[in-house]
mmJSON file of the N, C-alpha and C atoms, coordinates in Angstrom:
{"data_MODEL":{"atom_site":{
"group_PDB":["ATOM","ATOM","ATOM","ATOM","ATOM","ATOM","ATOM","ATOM","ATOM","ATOM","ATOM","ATOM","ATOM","ATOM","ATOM","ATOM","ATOM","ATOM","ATOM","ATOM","ATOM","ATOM","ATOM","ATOM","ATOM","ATOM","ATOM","ATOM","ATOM","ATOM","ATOM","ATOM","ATOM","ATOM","ATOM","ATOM","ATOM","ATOM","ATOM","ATOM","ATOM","ATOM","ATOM","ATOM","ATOM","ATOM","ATOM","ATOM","ATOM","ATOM","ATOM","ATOM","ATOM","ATOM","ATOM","ATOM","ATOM","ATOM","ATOM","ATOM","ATOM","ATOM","ATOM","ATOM","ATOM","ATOM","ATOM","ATOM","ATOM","ATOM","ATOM","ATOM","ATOM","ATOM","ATOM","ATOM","ATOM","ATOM","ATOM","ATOM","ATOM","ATOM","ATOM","ATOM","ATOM","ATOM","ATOM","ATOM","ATOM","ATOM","ATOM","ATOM","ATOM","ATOM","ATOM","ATOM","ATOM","ATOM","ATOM","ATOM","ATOM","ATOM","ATOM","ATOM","ATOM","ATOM","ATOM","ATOM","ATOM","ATOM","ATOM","ATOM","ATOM","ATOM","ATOM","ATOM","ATOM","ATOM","ATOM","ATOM","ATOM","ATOM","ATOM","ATOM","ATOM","ATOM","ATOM","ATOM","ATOM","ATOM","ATOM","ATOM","ATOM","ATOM","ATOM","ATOM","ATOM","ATOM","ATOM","ATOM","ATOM","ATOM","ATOM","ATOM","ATOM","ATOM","ATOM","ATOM","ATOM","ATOM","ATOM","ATOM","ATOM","ATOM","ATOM","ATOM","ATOM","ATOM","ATOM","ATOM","ATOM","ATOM","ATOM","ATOM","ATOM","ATOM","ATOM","ATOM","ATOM","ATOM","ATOM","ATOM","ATOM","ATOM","ATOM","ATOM","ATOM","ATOM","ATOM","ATOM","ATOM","ATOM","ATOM","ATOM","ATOM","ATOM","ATOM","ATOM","ATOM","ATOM","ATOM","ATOM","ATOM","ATOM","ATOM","ATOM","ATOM","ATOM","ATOM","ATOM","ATOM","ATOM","ATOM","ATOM","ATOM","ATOM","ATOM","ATOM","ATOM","ATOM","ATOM","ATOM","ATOM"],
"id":[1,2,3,4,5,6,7,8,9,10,11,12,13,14,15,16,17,18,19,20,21,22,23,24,25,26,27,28,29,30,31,32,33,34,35,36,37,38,39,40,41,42,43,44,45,46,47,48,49,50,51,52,53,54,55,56,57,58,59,60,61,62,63,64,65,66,67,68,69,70,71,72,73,74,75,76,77,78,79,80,81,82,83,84,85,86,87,88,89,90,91,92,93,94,95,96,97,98,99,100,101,102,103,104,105,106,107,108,109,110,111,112,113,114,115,116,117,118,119,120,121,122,123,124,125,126,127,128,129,130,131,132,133,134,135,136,137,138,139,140,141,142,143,144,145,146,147,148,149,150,151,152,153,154,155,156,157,158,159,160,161,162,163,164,165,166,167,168,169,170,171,172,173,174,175,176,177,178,179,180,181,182,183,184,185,186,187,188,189,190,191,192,193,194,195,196,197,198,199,200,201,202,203,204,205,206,207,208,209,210,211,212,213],
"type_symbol":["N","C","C","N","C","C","N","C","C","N","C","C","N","C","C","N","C","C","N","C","C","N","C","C","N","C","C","N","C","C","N","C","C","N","C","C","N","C","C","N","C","C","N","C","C","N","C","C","N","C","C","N","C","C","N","C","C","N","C","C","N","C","C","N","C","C","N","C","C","N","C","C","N","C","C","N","C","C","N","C","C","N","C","C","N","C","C","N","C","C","N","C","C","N","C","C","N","C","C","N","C","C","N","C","C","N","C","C","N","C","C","N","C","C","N","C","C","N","C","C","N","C","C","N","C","C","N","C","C","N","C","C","N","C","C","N","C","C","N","C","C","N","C","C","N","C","C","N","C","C","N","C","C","N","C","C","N","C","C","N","C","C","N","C","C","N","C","C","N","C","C","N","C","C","N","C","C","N","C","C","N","C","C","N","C","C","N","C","C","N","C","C","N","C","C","N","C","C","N","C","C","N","C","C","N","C","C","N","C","C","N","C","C"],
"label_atom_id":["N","CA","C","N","CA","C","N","CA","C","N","CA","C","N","CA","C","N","CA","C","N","CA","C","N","CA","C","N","CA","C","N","CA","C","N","CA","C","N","CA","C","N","CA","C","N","CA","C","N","CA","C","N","CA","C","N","CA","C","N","CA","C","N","CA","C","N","CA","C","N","CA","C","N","CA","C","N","CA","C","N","CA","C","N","CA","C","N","CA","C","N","CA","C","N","CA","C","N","CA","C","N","CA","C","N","CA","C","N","CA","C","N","CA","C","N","CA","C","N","CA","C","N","CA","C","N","CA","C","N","CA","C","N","CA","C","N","CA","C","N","CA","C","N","CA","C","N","CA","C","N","CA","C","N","CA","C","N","CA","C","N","CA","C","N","CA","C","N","CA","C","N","CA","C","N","CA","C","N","CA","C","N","CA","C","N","CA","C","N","CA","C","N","CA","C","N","CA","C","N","CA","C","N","CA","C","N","CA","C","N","CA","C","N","CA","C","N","CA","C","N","CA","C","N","CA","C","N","CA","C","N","CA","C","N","CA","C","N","CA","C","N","CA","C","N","CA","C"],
"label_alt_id":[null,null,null,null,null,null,null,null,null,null,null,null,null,null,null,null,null,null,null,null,null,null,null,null,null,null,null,null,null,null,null,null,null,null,null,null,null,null,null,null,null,null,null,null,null,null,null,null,null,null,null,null,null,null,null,null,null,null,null,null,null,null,null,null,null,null,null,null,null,null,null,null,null,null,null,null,null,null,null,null,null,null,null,null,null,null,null,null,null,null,null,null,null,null,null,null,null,null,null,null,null,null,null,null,null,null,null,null,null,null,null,null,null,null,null,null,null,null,null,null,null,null,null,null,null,null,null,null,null,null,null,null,null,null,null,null,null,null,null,null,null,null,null,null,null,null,null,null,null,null,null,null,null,null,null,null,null,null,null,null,null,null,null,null,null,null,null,null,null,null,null,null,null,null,null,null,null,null,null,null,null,null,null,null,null,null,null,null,null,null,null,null,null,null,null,null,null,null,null,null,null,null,null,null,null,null,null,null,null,null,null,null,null],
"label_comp_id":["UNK","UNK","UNK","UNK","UNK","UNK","UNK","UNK","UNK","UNK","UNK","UNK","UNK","UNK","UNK","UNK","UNK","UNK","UNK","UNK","UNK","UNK","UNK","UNK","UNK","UNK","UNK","UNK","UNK","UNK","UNK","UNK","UNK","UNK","UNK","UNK","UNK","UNK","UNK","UNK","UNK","UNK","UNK","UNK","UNK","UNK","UNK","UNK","UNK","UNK","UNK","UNK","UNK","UNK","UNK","UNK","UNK","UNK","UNK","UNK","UNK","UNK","UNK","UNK","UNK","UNK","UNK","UNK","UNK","UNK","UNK","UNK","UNK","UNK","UNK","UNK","UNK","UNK","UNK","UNK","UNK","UNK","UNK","UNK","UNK","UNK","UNK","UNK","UNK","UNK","UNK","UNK","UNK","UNK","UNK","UNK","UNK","UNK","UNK","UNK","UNK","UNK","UNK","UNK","UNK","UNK","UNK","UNK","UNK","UNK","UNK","UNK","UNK","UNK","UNK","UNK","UNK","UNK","UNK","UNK","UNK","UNK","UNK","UNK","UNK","UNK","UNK","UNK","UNK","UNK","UNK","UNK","UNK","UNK","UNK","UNK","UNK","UNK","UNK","UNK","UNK","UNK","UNK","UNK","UNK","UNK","UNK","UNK","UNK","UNK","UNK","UNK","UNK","UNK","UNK","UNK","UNK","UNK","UNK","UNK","UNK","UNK","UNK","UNK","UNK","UNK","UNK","UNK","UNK","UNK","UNK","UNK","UNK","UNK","UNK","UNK","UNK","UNK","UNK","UNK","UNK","UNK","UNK","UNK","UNK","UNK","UNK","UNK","UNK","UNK","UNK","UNK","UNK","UNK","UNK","UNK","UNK","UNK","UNK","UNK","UNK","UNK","UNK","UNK","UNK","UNK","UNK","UNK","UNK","UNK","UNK","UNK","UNK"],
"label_asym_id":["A","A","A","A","A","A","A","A","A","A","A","A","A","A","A","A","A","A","A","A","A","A","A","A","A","A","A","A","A","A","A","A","A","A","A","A","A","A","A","A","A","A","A","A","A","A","A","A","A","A","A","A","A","A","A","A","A","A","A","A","A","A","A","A","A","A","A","A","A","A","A","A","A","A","A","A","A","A","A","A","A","A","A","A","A","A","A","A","A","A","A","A","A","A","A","A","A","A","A","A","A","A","A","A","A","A","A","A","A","A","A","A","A","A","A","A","A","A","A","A","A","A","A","A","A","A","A","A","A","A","A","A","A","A","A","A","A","A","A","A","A","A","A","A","A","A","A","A","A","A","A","A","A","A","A","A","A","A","A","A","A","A","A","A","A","A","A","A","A","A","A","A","A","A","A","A","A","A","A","A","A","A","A","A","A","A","A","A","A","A","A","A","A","A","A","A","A","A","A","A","A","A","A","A","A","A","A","A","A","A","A","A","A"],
"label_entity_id":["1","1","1","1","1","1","1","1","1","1","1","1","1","1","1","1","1","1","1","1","1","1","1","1","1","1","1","1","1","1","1","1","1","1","1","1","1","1","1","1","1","1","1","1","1","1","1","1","1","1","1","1","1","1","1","1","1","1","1","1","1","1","1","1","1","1","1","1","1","1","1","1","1","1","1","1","1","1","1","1","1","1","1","1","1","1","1","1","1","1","1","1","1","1","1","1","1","1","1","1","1","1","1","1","1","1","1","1","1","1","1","1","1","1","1","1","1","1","1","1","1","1","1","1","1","1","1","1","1","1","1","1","1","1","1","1","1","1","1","1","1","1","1","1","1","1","1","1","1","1","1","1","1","1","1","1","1","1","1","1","1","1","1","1","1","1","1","1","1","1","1","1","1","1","1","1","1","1","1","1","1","1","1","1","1","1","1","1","1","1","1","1","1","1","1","1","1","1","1","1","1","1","1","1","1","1","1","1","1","1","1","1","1"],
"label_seq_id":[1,1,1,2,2,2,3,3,3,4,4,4,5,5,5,6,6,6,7,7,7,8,8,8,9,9,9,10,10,10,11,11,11,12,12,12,13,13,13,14,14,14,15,15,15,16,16,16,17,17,17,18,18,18,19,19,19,20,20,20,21,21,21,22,22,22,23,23,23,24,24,24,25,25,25,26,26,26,27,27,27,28,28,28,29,29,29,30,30,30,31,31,31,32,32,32,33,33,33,34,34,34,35,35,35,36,36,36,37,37,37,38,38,38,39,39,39,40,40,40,41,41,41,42,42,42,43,43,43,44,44,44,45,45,45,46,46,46,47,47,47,48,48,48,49,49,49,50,50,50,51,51,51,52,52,52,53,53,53,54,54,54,55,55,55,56,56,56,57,57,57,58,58,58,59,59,59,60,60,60,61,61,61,62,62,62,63,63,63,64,64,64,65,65,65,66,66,66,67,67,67,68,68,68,69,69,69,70,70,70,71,71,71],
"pdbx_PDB_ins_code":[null,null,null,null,null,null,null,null,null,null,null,null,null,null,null,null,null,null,null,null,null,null,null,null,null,null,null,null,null,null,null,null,null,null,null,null,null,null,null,null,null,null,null,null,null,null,null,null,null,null,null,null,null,null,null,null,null,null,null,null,null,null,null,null,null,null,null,null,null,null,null,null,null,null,null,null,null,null,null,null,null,null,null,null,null,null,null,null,null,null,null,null,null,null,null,null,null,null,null,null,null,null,null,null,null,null,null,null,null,null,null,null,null,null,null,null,null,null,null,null,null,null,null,null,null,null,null,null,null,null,null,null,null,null,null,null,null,null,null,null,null,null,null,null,null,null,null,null,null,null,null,null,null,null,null,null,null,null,null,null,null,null,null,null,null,null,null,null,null,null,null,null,null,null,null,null,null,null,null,null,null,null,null,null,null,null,null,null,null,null,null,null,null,null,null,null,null,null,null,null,null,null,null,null,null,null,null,null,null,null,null,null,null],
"Cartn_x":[-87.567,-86.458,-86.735,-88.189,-88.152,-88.346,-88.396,-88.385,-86.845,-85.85,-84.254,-83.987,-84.5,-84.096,-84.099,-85.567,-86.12,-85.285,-85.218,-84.298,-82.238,-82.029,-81.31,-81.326,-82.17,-81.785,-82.143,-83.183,-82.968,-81.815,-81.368,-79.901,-79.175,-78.824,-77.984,-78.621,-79.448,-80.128,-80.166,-80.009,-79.829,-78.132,-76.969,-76.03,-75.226,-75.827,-75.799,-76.087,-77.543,-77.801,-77.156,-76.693,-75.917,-74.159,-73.796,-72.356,-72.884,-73.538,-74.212,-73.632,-74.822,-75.041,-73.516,-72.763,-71.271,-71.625,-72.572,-72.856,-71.672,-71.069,-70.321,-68.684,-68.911,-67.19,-67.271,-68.263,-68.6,-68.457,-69.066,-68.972,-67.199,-66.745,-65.305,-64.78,-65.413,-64.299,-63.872,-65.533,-65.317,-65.008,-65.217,-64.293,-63.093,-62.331,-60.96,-60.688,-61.442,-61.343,-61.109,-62.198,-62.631,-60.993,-60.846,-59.591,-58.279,-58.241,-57.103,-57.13,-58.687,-58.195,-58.01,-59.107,-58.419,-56.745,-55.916,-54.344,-53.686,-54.38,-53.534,-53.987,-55.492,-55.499,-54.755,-54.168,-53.765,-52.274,-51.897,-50.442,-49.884,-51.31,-51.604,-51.2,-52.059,-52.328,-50.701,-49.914,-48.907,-47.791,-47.995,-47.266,-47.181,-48.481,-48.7,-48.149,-48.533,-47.695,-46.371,-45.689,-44.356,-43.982,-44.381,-44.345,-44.705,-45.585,-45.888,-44.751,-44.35,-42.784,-41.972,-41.755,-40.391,-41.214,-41.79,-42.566,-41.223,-41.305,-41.268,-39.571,-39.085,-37.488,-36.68,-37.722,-37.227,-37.405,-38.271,-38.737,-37.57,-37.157,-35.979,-35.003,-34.579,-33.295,-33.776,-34.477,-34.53,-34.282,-34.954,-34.336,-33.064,-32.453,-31.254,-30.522,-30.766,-29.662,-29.653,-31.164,-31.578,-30.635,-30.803,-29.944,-28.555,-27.675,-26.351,-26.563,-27.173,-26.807,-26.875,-28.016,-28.239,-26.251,-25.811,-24.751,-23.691],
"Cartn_y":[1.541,1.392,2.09,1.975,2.789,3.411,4.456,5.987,7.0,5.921,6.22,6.089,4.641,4.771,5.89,6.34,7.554,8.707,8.996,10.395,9.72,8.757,8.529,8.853,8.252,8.375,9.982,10.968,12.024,12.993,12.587,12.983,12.715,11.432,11.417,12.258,12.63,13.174,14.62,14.718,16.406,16.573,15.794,15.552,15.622,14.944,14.764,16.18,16.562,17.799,19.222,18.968,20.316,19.912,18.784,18.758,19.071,18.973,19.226,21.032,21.66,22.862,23.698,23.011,23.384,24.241,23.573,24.442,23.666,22.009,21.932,22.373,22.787,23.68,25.16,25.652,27.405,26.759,26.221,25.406,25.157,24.495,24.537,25.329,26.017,27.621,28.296,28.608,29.431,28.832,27.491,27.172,27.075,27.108,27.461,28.948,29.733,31.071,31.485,30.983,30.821,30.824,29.191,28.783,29.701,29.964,30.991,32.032,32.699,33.862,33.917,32.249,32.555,31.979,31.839,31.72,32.542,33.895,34.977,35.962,35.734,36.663,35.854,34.437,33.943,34.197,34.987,35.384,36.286,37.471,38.886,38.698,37.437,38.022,37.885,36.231,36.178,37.184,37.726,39.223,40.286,40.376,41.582,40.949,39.848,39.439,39.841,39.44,39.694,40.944,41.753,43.381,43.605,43.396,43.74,42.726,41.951,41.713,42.39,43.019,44.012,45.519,46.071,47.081,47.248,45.768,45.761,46.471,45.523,45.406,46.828,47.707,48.557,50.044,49.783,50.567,50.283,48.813,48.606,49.087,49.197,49.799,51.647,52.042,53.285,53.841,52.948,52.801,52.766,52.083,51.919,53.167,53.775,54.78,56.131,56.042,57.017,56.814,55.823,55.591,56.312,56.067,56.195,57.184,58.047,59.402,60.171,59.397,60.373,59.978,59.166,58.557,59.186],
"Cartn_z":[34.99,34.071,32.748,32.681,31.082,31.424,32.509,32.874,32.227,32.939,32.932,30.982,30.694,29.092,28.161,28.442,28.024,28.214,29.399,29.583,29.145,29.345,28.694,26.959,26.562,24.53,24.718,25.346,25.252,25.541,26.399,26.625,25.606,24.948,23.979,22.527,22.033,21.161,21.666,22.661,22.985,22.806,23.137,23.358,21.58,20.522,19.38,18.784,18.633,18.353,18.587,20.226,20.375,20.148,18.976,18.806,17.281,16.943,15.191,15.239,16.056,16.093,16.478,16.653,17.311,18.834,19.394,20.621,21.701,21.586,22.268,22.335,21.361,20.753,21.45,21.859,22.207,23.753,24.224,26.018,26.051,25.369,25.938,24.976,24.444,24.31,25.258,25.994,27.216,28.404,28.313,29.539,29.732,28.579,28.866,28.568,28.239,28.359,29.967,30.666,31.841,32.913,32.057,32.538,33.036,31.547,31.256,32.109,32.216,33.207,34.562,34.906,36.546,36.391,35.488,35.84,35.56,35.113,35.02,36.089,36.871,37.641,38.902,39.747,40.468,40.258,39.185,38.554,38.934,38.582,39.436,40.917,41.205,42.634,43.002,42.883,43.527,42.734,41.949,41.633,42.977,43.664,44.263,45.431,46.208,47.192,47.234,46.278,46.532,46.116,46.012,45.562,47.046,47.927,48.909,49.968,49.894,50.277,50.397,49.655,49.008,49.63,50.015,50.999,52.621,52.886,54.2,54.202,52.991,52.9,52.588,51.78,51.556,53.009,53.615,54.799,55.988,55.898,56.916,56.442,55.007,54.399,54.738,54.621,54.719,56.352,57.119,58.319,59.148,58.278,58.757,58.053,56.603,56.667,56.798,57.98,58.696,59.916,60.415,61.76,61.457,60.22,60.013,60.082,59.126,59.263,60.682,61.585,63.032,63.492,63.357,64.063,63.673],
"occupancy":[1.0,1.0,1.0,1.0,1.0,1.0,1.0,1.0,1.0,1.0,1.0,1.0,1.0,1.0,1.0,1.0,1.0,1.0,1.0,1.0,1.0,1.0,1.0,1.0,1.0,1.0,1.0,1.0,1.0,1.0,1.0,1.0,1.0,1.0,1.0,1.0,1.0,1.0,1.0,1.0,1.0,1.0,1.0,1.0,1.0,1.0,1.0,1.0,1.0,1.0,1.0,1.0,1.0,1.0,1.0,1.0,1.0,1.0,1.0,1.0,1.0,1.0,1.0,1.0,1.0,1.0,1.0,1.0,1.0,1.0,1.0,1.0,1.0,1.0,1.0,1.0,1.0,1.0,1.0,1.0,1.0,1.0,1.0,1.0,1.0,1.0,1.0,1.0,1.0,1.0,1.0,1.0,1.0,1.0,1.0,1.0,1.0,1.0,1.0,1.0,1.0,1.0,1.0,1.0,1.0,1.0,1.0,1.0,1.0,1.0,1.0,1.0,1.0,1.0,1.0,1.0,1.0,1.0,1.0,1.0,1.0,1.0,1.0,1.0,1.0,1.0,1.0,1.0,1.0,1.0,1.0,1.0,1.0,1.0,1.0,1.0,1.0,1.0,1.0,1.0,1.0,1.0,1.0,1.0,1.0,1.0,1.0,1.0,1.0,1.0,1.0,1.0,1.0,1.0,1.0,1.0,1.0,1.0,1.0,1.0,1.0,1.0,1.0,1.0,1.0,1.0,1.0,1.0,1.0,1.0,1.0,1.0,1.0,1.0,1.0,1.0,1.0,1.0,1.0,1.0,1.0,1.0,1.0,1.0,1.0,1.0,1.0,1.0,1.0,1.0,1.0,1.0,1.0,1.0,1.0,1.0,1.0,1.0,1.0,1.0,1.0,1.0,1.0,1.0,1.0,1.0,1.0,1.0,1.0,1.0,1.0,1.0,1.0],
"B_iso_or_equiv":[0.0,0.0,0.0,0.0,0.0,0.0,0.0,0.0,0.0,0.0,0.0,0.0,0.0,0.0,0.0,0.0,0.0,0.0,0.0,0.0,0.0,0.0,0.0,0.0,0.0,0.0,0.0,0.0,0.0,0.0,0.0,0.0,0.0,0.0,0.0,0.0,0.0,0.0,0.0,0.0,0.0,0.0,0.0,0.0,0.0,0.0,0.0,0.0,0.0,0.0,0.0,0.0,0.0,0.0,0.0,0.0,0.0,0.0,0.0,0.0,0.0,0.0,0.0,0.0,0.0,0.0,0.0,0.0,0.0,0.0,0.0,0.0,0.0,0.0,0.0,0.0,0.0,0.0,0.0,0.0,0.0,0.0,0.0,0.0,0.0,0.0,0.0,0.0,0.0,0.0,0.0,0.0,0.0,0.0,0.0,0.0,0.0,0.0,0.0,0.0,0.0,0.0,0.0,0.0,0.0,0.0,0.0,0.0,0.0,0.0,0.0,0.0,0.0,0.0,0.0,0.0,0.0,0.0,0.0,0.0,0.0,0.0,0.0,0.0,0.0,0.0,0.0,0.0,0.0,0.0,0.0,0.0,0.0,0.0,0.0,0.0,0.0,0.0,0.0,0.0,0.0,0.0,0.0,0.0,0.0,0.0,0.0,0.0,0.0,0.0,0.0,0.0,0.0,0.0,0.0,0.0,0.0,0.0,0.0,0.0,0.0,0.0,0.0,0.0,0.0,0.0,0.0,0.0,0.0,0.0,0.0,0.0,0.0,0.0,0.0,0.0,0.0,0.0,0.0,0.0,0.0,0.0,0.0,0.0,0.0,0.0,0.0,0.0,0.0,0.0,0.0,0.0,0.0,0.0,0.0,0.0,0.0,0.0,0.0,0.0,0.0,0.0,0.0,0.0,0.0,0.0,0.0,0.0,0.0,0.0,0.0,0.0,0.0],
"pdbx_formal_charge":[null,null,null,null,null,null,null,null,null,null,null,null,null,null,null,null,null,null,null,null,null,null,null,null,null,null,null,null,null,null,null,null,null,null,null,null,null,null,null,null,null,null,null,null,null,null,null,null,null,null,null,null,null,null,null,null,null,null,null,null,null,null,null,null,null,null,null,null,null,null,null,null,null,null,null,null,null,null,null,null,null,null,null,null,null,null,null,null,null,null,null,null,null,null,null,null,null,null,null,null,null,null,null,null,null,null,null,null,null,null,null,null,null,null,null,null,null,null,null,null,null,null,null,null,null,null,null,null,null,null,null,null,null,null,null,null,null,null,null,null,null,null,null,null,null,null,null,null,null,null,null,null,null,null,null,null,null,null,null,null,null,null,null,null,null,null,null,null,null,null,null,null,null,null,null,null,null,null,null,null,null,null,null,null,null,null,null,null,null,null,null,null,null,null,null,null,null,null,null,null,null,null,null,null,null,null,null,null,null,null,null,null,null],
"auth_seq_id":[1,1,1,2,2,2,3,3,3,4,4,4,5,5,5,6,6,6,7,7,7,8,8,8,9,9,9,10,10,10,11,11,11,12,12,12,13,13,13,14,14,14,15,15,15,16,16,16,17,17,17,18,18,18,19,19,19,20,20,20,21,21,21,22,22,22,23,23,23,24,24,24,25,25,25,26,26,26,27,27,27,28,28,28,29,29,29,30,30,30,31,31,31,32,32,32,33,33,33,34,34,34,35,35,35,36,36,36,37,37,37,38,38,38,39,39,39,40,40,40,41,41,41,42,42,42,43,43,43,44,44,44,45,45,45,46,46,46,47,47,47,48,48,48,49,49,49,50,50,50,51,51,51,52,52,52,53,53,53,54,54,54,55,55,55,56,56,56,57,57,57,58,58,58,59,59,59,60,60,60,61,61,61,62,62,62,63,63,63,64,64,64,65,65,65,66,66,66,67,67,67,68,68,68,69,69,69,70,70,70,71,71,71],
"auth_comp_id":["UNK","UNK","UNK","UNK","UNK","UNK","UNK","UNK","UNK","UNK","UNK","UNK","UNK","UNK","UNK","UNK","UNK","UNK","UNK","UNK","UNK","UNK","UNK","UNK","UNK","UNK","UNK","UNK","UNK","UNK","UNK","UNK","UNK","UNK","UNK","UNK","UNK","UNK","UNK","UNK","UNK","UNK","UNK","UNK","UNK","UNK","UNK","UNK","UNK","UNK","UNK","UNK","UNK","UNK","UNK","UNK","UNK","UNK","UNK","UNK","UNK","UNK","UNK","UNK","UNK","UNK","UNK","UNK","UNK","UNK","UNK","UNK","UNK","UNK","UNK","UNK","UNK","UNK","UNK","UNK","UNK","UNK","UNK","UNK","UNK","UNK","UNK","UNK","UNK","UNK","UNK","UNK","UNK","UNK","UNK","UNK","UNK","UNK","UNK","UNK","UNK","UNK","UNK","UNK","UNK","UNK","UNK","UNK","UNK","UNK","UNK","UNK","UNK","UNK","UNK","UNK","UNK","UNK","UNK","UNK","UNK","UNK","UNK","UNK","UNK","UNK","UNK","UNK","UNK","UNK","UNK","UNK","UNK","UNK","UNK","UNK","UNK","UNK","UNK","UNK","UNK","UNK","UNK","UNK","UNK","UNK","UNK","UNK","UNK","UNK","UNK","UNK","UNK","UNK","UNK","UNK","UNK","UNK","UNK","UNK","UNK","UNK","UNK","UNK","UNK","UNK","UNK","UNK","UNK","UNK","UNK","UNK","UNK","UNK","UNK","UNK","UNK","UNK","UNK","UNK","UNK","UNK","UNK","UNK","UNK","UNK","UNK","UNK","UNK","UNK","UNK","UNK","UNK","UNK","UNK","UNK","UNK","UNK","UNK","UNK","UNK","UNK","UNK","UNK","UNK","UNK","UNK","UNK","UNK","UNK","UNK","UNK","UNK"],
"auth_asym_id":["A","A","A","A","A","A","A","A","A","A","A","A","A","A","A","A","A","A","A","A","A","A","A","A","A","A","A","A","A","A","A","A","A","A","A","A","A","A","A","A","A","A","A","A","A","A","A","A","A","A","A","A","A","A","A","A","A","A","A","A","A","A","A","A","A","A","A","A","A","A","A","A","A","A","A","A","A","A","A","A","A","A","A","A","A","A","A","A","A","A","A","A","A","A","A","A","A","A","A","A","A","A","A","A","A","A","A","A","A","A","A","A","A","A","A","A","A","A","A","A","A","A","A","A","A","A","A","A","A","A","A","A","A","A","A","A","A","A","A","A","A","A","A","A","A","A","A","A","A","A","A","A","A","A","A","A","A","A","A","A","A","A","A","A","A","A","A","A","A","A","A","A","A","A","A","A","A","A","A","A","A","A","A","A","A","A","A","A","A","A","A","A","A","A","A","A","A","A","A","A","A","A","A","A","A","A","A","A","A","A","A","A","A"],
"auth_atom_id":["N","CA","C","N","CA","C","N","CA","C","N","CA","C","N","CA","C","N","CA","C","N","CA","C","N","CA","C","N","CA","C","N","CA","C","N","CA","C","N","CA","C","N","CA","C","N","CA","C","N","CA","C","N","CA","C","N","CA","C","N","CA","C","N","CA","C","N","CA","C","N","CA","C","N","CA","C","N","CA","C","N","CA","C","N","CA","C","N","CA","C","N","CA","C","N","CA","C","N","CA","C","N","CA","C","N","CA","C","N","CA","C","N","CA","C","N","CA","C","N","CA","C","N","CA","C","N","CA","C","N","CA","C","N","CA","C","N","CA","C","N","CA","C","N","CA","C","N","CA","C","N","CA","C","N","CA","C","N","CA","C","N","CA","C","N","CA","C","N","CA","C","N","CA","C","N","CA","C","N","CA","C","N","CA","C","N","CA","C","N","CA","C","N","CA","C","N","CA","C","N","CA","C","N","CA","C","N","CA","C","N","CA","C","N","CA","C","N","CA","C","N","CA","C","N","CA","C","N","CA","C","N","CA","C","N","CA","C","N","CA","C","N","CA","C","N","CA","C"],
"pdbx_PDB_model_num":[1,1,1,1,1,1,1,1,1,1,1,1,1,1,1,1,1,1,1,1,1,1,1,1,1,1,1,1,1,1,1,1,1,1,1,1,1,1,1,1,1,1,1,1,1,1,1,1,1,1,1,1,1,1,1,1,1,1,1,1,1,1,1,1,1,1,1,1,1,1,1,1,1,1,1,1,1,1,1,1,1,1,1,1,1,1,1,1,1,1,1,1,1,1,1,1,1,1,1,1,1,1,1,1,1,1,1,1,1,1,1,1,1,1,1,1,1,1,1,1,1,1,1,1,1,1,1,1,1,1,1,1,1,1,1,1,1,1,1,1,1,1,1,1,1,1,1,1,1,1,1,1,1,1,1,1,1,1,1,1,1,1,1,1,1,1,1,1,1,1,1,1,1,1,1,1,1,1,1,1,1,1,1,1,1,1,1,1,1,1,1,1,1,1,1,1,1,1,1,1,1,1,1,1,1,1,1,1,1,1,1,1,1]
}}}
């Protein structure tokens, strides 16, 4: 038990020290930096999906007014 106490109050004294130093303000800076970019690259992605949707639609339209003209 006084093994756990120990690394307990050290934890909190490491925990204290790095909110002094503003080291816990730089940790969730970048984790919502972090954040932020995987929701703009998952933005990207479903951007390109549906750009690659619109591929298929326009190849059948070109299709078809190929057909008309053979006709």
């Amino acid at each position: 038990m006084a093994d756990s106490d120990n690394l307990l109050a050290e934890l909190n004294q490491t925990t204290d020290d790095a909110e002094k130093e503003g080291i816990i303000d730089v940790v969730n800076a970048t984790s919502e930096a972090i954040e932020n970019e995987t929701e703009v690259d998952l933005k990207e992605k479903d951007g390109d999906e549906e750009a690659k949707s619109e591929k298929p639609k326009k190849k059948k339209e070109q299709r078809k007014s190929r057909f008309k003209k053979m006709v």
